[in-house]
LUMKOLGU-270449 format. One record per atom (N, C-alpha, C): atom name; x, y, z. Coordinates in steps of 0.2 Angstrom, whole numbers, padded with zeros to 4 digits, m for minus. Layout:
BEGIN
atomo; xx; yy; zz
CA; X; Y; Z
...
# end
This chain:
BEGIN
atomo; xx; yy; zz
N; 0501; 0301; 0749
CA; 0494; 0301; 0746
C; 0491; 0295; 0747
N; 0495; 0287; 0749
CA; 0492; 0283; 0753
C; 0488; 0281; 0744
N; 0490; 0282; 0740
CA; 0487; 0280; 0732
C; 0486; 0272; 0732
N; 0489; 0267; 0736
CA; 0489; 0259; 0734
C; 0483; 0257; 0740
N; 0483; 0263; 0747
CA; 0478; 0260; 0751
C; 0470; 0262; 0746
N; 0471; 0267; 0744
CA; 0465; 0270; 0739
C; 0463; 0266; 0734
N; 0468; 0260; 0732
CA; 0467; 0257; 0722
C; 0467; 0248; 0726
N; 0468; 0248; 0733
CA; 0464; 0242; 0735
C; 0459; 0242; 0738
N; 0454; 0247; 0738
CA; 0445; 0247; 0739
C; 0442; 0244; 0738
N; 0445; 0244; 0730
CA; 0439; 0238; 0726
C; 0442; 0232; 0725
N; 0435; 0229; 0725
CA; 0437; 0223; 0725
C; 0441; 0218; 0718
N; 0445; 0215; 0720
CA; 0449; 0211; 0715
C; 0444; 0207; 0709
N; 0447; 0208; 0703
CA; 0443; 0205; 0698
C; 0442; 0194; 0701
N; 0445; 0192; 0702
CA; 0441; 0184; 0704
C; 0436; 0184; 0710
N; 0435; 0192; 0713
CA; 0431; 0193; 0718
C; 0425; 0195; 0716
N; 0424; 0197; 0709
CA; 0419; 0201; 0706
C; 0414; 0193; 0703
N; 0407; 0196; 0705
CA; 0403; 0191; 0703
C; 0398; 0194; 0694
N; 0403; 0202; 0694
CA; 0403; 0203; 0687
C; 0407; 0209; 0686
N; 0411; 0212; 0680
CA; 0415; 0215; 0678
C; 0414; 0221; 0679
N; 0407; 0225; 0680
CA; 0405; 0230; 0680
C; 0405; 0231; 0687
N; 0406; 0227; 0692
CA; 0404; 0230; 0698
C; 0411; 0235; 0699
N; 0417; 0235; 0697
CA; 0421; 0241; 0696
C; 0418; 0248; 0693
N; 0414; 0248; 0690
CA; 0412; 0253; 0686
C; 0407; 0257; 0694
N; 0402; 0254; 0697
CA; 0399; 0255; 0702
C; 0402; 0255; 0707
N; 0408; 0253; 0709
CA; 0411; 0256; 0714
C; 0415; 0261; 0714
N; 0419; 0262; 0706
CA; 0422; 0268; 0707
C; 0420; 0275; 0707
N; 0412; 0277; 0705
CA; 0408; 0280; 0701
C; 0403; 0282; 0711
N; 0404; 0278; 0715
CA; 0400; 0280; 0722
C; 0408; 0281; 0727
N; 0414; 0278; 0727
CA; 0421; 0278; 0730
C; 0422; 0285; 0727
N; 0421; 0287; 0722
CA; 0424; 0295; 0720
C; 0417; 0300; 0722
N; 0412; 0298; 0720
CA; 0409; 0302; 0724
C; 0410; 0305; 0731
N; 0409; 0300; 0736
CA; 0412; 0301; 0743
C; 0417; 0307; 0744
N; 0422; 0304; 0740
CA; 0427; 0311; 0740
C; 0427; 0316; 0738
N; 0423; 0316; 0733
CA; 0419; 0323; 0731
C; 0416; 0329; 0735
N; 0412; 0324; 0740
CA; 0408; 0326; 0745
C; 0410; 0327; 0751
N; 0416; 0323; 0753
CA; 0420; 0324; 0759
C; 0424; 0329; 0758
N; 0425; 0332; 0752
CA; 0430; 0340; 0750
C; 0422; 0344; 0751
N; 0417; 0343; 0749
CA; 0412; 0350; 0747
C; 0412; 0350; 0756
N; 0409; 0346; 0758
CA; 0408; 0347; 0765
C; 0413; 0349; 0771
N; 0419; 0348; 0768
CA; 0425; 0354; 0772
C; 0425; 0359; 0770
N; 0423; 0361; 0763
CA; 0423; 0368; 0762
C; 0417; 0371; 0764
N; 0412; 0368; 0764
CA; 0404; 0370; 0769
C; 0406; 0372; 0775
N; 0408; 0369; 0780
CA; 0410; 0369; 0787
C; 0415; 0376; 0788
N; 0419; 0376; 0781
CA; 0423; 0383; 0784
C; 0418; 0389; 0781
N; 0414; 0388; 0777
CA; 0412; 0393; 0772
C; 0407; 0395; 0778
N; 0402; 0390; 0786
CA; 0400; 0393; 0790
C; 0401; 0396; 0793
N; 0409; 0394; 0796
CA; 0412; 0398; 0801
C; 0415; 0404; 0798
N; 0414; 0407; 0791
CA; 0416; 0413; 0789
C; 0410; 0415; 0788
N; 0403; 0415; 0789
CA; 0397; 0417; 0788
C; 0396; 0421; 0794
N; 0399; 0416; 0797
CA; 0396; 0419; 0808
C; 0402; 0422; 0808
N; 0406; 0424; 0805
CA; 0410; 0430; 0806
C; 0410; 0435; 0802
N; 0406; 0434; 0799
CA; 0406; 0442; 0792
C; 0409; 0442; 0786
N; 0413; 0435; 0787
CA; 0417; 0437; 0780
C; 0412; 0435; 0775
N; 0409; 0438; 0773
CA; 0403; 0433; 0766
C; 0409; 0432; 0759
N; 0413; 0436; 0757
CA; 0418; 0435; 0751
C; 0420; 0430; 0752
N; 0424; 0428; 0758
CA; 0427; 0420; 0759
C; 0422; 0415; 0758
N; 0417; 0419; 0761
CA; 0410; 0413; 0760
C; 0410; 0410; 0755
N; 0408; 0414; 0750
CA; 0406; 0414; 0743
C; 0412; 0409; 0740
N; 0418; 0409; 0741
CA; 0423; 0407; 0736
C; 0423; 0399; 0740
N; 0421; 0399; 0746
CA; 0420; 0392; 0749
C; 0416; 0389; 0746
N; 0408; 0392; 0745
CA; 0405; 0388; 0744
C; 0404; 0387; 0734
N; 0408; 0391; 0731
CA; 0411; 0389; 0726
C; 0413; 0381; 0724
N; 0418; 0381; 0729
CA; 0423; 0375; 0728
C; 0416; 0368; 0729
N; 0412; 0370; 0735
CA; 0412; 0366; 0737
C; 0405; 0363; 0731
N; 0402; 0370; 0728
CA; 0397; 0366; 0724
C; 0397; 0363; 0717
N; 0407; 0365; 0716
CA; 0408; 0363; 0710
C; 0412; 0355; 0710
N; 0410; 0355; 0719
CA; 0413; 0347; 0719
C; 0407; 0343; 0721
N; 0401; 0345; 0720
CA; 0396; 0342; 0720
C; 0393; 0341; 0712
N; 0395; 0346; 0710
CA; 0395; 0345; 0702
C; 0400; 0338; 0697
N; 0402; 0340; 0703
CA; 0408; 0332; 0699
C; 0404; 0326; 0700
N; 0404; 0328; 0707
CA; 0398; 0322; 0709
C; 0392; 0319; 0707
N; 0390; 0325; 0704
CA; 0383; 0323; 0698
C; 0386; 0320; 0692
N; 0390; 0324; 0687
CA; 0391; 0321; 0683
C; 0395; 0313; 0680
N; 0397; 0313; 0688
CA; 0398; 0303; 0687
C; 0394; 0299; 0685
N; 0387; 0301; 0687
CA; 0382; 0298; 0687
C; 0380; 0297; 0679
N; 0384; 0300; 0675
CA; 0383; 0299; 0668
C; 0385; 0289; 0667
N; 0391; 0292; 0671
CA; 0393; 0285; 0671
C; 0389; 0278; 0670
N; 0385; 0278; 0674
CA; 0382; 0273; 0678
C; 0375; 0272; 0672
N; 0375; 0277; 0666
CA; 0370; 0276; 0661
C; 0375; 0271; 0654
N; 0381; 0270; 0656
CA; 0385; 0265; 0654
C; 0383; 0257; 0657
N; 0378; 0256; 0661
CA; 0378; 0250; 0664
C; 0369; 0247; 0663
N; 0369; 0242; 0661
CA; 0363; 0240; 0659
C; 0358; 0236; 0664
N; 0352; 0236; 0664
CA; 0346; 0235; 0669
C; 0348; 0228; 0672
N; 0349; 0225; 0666
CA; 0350; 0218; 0669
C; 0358; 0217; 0672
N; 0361; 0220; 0670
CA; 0370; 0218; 0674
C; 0366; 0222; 0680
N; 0365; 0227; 0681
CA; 0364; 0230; 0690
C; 0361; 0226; 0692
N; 0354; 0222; 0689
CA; 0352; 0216; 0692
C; 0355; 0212; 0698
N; 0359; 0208; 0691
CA; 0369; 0206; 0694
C; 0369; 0208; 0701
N; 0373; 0214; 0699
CA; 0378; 0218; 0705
C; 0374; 0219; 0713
N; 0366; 0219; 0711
CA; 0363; 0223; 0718
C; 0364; 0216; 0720
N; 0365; 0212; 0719
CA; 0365; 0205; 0725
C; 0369; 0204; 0730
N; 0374; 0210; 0727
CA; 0380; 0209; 0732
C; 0380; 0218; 0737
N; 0377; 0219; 0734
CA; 0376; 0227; 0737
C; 0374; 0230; 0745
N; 0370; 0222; 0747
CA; 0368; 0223; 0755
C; 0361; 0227; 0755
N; 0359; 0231; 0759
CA; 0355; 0237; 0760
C; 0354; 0242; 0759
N; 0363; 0243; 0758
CA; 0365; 0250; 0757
C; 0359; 0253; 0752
N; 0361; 0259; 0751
CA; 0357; 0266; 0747
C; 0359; 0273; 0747
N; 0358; 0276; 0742
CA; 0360; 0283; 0743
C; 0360; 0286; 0748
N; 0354; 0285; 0753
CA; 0350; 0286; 0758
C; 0356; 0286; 0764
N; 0360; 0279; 0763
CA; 0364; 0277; 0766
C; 0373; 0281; 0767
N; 0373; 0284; 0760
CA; 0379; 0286; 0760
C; 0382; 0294; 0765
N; 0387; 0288; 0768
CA; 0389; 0295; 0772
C; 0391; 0301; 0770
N; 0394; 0302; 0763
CA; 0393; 0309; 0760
C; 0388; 0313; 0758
N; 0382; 0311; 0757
CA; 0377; 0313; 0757
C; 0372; 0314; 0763
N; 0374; 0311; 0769
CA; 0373; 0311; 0776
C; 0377; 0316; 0778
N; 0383; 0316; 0778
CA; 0385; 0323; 0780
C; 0383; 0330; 0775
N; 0382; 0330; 0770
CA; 0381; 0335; 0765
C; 0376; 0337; 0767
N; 0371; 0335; 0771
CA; 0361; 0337; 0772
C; 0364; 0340; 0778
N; 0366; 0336; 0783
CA; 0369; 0337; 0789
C; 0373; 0345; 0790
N; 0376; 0343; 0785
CA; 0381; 0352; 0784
C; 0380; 0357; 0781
N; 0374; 0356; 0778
CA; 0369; 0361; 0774
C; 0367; 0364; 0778
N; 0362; 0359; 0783
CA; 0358; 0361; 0789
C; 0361; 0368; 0793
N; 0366; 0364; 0793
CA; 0370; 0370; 0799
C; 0373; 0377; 0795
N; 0375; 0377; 0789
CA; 0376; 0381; 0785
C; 0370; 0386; 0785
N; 0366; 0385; 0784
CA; 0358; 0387; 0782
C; 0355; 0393; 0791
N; 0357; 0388; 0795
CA; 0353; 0391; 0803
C; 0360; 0395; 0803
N; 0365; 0396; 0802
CA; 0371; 0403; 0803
C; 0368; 0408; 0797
N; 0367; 0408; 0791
CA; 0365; 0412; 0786
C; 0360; 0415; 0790
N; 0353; 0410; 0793
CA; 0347; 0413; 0793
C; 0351; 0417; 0801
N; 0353; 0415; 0803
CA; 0356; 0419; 0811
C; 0357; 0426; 0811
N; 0364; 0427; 0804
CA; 0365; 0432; 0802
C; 0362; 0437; 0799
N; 0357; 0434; 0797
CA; 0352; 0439; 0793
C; 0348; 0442; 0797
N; 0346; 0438; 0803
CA; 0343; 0442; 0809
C; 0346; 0446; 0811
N; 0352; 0445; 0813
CA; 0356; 0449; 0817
C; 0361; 0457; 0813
N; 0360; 0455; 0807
CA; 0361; 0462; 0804
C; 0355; 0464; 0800
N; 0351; 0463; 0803
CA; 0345; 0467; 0799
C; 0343; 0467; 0792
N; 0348; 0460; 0790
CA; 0346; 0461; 0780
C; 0340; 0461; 0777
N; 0338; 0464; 0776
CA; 0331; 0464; 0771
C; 0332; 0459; 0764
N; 0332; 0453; 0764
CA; 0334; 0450; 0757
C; 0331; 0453; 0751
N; 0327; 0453; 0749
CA; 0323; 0456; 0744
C; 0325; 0463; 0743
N; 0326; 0469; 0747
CA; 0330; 0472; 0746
C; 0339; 0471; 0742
N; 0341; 0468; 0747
CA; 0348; 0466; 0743
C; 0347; 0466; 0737
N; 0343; 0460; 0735
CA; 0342; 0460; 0725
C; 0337; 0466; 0722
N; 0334; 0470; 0726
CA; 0331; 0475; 0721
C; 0338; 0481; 0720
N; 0340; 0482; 0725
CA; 0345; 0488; 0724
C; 0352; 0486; 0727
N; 0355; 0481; 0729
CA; 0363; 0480; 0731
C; 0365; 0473; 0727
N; 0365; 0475; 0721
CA; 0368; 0469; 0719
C; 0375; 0468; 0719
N; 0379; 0473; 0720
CA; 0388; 0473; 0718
C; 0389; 0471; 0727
N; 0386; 0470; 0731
CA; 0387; 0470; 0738
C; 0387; 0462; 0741
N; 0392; 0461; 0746
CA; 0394; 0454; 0748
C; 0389; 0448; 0749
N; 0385; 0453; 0753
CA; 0375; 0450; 0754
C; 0374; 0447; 0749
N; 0374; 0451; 0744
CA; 0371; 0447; 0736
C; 0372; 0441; 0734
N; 0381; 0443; 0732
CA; 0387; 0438; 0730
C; 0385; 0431; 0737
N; 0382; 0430; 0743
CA; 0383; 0426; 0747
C; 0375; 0420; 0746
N; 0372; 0425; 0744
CA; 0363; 0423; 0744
C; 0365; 0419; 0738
N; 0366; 0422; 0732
CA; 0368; 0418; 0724
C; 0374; 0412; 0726
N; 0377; 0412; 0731
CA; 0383; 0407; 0729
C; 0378; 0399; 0736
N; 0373; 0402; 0738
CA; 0368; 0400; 0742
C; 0365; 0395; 0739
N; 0361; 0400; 0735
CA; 0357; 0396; 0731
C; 0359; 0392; 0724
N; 0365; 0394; 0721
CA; 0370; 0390; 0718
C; 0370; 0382; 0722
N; 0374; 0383; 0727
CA; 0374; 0376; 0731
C; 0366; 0372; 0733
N; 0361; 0375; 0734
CA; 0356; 0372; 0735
C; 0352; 0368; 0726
N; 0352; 0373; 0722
CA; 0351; 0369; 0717
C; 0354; 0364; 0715
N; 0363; 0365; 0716
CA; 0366; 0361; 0713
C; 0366; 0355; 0717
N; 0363; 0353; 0724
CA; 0359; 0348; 0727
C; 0353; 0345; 0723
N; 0350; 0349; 0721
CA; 0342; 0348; 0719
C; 0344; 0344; 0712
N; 0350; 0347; 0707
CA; 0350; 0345; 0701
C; 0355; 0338; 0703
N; 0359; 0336; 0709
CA; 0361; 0330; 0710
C; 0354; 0324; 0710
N; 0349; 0327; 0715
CA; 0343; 0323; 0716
C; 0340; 0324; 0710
N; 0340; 0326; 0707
CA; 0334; 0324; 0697
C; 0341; 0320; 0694
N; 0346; 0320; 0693
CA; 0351; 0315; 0691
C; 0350; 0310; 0693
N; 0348; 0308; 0701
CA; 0350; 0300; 0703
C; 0345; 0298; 0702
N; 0337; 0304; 0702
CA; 0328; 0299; 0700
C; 0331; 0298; 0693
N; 0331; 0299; 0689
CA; 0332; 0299; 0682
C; 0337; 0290; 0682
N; 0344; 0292; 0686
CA; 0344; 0286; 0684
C; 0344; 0281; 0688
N; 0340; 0282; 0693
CA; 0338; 0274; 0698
C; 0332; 0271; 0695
N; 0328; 0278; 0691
CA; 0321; 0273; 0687
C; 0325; 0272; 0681
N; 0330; 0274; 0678
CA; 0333; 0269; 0670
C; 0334; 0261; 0671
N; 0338; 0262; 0676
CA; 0340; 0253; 0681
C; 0336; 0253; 0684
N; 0331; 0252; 0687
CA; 0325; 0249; 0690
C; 0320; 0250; 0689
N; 0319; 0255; 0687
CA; 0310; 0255; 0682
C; 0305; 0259; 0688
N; 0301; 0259; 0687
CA; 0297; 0266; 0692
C; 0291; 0262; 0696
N; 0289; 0257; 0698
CA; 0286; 0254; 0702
C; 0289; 0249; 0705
N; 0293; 0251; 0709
CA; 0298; 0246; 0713
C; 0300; 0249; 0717
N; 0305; 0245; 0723
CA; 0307; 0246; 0727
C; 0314; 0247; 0728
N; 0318; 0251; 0730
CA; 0327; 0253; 0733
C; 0330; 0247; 0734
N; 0338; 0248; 0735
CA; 0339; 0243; 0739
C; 0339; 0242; 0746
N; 0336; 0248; 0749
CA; 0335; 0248; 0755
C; 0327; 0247; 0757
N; 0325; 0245; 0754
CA; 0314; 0245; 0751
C; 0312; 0251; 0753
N; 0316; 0256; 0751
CA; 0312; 0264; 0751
C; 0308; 0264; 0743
N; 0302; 0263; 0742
CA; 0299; 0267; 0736
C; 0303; 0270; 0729
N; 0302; 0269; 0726
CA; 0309; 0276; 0721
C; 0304; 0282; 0720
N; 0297; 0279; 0720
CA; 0295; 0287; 0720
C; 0296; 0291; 0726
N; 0299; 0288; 0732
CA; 0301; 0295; 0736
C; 0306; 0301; 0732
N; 0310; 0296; 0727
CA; 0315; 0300; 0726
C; 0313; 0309; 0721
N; 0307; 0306; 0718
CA; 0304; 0311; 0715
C; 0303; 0316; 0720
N; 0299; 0315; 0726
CA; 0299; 0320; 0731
C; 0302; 0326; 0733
N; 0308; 0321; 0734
CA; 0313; 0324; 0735
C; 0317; 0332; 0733
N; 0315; 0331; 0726
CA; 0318; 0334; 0721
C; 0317; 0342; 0723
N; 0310; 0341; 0725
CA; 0308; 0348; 0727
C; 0310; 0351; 0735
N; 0313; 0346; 0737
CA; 0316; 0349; 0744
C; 0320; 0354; 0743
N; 0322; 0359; 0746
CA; 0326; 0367; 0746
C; 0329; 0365; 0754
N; 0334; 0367; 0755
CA; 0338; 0371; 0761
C; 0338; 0376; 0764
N; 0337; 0383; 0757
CA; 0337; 0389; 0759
C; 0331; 0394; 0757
N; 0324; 0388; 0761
CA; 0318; 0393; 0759
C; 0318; 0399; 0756
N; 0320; 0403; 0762
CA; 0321; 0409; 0763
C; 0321; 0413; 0754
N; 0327; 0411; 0754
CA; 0331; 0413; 0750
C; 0327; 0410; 0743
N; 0324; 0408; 0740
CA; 0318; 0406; 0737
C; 0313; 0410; 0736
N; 0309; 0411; 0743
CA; 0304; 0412; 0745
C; 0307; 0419; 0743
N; 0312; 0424; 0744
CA; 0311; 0429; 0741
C; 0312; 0432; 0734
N; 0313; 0426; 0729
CA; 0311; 0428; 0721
C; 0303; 0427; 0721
N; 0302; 0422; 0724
CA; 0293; 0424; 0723
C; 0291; 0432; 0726
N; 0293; 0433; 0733
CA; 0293; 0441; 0735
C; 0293; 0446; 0728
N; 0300; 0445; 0725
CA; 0302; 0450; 0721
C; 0296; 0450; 0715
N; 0295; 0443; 0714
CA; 0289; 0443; 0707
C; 0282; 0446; 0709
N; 0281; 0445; 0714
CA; 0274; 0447; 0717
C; 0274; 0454; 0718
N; 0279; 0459; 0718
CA; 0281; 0465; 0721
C; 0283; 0468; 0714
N; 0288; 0466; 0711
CA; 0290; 0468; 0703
C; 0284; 0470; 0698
N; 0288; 0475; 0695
CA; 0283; 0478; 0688
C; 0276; 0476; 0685
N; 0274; 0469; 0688
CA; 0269; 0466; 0685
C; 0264; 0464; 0690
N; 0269; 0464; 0698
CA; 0264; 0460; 0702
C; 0263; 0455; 0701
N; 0255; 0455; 0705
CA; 0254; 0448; 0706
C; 0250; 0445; 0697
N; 0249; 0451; 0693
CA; 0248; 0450; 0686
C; 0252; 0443; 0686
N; 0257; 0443; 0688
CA; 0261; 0437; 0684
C; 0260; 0430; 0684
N; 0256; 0430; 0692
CA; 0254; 0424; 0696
C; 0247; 0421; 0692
N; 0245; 0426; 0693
CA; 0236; 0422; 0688
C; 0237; 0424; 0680
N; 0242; 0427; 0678
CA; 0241; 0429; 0668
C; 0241; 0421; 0666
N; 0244; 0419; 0669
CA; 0249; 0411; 0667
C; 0244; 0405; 0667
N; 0241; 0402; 0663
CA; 0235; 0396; 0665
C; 0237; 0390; 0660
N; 0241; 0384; 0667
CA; 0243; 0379; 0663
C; 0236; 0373; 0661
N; 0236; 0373; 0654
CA; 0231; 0368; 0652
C; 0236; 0361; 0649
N; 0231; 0356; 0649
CA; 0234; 0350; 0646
C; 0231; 0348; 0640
N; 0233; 0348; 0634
CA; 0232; 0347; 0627
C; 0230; 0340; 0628
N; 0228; 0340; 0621
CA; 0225; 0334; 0616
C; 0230; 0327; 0619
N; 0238; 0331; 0616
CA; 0242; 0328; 0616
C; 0245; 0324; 0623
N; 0242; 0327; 0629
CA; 0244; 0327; 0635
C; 0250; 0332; 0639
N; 0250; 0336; 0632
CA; 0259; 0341; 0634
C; 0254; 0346; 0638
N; 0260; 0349; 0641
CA; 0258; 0353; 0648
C; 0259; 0360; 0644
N; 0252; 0364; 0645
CA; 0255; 0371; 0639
C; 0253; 0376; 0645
N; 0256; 0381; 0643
CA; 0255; 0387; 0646
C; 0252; 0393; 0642
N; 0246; 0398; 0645
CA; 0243; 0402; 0640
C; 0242; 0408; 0644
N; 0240; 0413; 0641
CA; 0239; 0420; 0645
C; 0230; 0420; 0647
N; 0229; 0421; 0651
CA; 0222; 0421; 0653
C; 0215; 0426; 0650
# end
């Protein structure tokens, strides 16, 4: 398991210029892992896409999104460590940035690739998506497009985790440690992987029982209070 080459990563307590920079290295060293397991199981979960096996799909991209979910919830961690100590720690931090981590550089990287075999296969067997979910729910197609977009938001819900806690320690008019903006990270949130697969729950709603009723009934006004309300037209 090579356990002593793993528990000498971090740096030695006379080496630390504060006590919590263990807390910050163990909490991004375990994420990597996390991520370096989800994107082995992405990588296979393609090559069983572009062969049809979508069931195998689905149980790959299971693993791999509940190892991204590990990965998110470390991040709880890191709401254990105060504005001013990270202060501390970033001096020693370099330029790095999440931006930087090569798990997360492979995980967009592997997604990509995941996404253009889905989208290949869908050409190539004629699937009508939107059909799948009006009438084939019990069917592999389904089970692969939900285990799809499972993995894509549980991306989306990593990027609101990490703006939530780079603006706690840093504050919201500032710059990364790499000087990327933090409000890029808000941006971000709303990027998708798997339009498609998106785009067709807006299909279904626009096409569904109510139509496009549903799109204009909905009128979001902003109160007194400045709360964001929604009312029927």
């Amino acid at each position: 398991m090579r356990t002593d080459t793993l528990l000498s990563l971090q740096r030695r307590p006379e080496e630390m210029i504060h006590r919590d920079e263990l807390l910050f290295q163990t909490v991004h060293q375990s994420t990597e892992l996390w991520l370096k397991l989800a994107c082995h199981e992405l990588t296979e979960a393609t090559r069983r896409i572009e062969d049809g096996a979508f069931d195998t799909a689905v149980r790959l991209l299971e693993r791999a999104t509940l190892g991204a979910r590990f990965a998110t919830d470390q991040l709880e961690m890191m709401r254990r460590l105060s504005p001013w100590d990270f202060q501390i720690i970033r001096t020693v931090l370099g330029h790095g940035s999440g931006f930087e981590s090569p798990g997360w550089k492979a995980t967009r990287r592997t997604t990509e690739l995941l996404g253009r075999a889905f989208t290949r296969v869908v050409a190539e067997q004629g699937i009508d998506l939107a059909e799948v979910y009006r009438s084939q729910p019990d069917t592999a197609a389904h089970r692969l497009a939900e285990a799809l977009i499972g993995w894509d938001e549980r991306i989306s819900l990593w990027r609101i985790e990490h703006c939530k806690m780079a603006l706690r320690l840093l504050g919201d008019d500032v710059v990364g440690t790499k000087g990327i903006p933090i409000g890029v990270l808000t941006k971000l949130i709303s990027h998708t992987f798997f339009p498609e697969l998106w785009h067709t729950r807006t299909e279904l709603t626009r096409t569904g029982p109510m139509g496009d009723a549903v799109e204009t009934s909905a009128v979001a006004t902003t109160g007194t209070d400045g709360g964001l309300r929604t009312c029927a037209s």
